[in-house]
N, C-alpha and C positions, 0 to 999 in steps of 0.2 A: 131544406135542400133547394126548393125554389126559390131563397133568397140570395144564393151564392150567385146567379149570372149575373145579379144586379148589382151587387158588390164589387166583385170585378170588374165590371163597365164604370162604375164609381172610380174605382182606384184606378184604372185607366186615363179615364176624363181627370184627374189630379196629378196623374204623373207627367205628363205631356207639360203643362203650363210650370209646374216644376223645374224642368228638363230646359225651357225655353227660360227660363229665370236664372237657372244656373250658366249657360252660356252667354245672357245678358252678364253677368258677375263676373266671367273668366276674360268675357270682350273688356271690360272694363280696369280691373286688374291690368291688363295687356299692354292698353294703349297707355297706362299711366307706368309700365316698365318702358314703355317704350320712349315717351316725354319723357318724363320726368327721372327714368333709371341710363336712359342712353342719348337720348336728342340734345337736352338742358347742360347737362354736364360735359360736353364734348363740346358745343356749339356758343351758347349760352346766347341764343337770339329769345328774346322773350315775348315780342309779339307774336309768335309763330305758337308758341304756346296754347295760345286760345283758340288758333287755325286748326289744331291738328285736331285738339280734343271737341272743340264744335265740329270738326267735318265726319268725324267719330261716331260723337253721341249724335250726331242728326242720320247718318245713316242710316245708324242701328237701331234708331227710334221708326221711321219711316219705314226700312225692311219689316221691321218684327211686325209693324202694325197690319204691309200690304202683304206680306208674303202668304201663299202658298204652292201644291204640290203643283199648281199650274201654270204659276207665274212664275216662280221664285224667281230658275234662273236667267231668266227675260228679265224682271224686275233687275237684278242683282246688274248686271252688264248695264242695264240703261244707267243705274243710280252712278256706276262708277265711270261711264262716260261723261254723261252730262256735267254731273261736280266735278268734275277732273278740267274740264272746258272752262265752265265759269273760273274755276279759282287759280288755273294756271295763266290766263290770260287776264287778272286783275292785277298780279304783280310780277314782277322780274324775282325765281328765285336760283339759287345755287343747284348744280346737279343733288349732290346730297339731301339739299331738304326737298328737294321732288320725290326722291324717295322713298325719305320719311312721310311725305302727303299721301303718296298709293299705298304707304304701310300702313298709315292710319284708316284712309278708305278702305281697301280690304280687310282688315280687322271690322270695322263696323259691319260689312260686310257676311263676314263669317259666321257673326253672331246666332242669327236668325236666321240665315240660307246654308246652314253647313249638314244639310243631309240627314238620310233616314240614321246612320249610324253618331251618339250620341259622341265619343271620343272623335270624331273626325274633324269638327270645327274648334277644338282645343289644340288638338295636333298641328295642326294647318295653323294656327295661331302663334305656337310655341316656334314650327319652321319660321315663320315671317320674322319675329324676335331672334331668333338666332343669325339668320340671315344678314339680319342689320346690324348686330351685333360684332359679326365677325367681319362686314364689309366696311364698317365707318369704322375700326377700329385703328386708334393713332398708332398704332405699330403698324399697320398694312401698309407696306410702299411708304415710310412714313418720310423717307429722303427726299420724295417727288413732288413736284411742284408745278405749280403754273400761274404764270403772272403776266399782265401786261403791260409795256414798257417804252417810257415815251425817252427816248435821248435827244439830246442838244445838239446833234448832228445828224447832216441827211446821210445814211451812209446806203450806198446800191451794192456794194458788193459783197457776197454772199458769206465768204473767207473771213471778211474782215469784221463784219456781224458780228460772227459768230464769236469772235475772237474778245471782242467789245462786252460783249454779253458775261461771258466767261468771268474776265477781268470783272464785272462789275459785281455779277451775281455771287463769285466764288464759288459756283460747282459747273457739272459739264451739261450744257446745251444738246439737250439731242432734239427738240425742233422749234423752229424759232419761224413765226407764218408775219410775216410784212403786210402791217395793215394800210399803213400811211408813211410814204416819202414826200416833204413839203421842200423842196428846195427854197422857195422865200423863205419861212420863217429858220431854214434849216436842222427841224426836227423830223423824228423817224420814230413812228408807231410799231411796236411789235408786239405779237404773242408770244411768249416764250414755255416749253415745257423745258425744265431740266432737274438736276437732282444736286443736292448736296452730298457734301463727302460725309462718311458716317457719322462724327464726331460732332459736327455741326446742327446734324437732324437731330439730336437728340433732343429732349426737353431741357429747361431751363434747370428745374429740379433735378434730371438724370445728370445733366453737367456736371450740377455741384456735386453729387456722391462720387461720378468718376474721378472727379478730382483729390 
């Protein structure tokens, strides 16, 4: 009978580092649905590839190592401030792939800081992949666009923009921001958001079946 506390305390002391092995395994899992099942195949930048899964695994290497119940979530805010700094301000990226970098950071993240309850950082994991899933998704908004557009003419007024845009883009202008009017060289900088008509957003593939 007096050997049962000690046993328990054993099984104890093994379940814990268990429990922290298996959410290293589900972090992992995760971020490689996340590259490799939605980032790669929607996107197909492939230096970003190595960005996401080293900012990843270095997190989730770092938290698991410093965390505990009195750092965690101090540690966990610093780690995704500081790297979020450094690596947004080494390159120019797209709204989208910022996304994907706080997706990959939080998941690293998750790992190791996701609480006394053992489903909460898989959960919280699972949200983040759906999240991105349904938000980059080429059917969302998939008619909308945004492009910036240099034409061969300076044109100043507002009507006539727009109208220009139109004709050239072939869908409808709903806003068009003037970055640059050069009257020497006679060019005119725009941003333009606008959307194509349905049949045109389609895929290239979706074309040909409609056809």
């Amino acid at each position: 009978m007096d050997c049962l506390p000690l046993v328990h305390r054993a099984a104890t002391a093994l379940e814990a580092p268990m429990a922290r092995l298996t959410l290293f395994l589900i972090d992992l899992v995760a971020v490689s649905v996340l590259v490799f099942g939605l980032y790669f195949p929607r996107h197909r930048r492939r230096d970003l590839i190595t960005a996401f899964l080293g900012v990843n695994v270095g997190v989730l290497a770092v938290a698991g190592s410093l965390t505990s119940s009195t750092v965690g979530a101090g540690l966990g805010l610093g780690l995704f401030g500081v790297l979020s700094i450094i690596r947004l301000r080494s390159t120019e990226l797209d709204q989208h792939e910022v996304a994907y970098y706080f997706s990959a950071l939080a998941l690293g993240i998750l790992g190791p800081l996701g609480g006394d309850s053992f489903w909460l950082a898989p959960s919280l994991m699972a949200l983040v992949i759906a999240v991105m899933y349904v938000g980059d998704h080429p059917r969302v908004f998939r008619s909308y666009r945004r492009q910036t557009v240099v034409l061969d003419e300076a044109i100043t007024d507002e009507t006539a923009l727009v109208a220009r845009l139109e004709q050239l883009l072939g869908g409808r202008v709903h806003a068009a921001t003037v970055e640059r009017v050069d009257l020497v060289t006679e060019t005119t900088v725009v941003e333009v958001r606008y959307s194509l008509p349905a049949r045109s957003a389609l895929p290239v593939r979706e074309r040909a079946v409609a056809k």
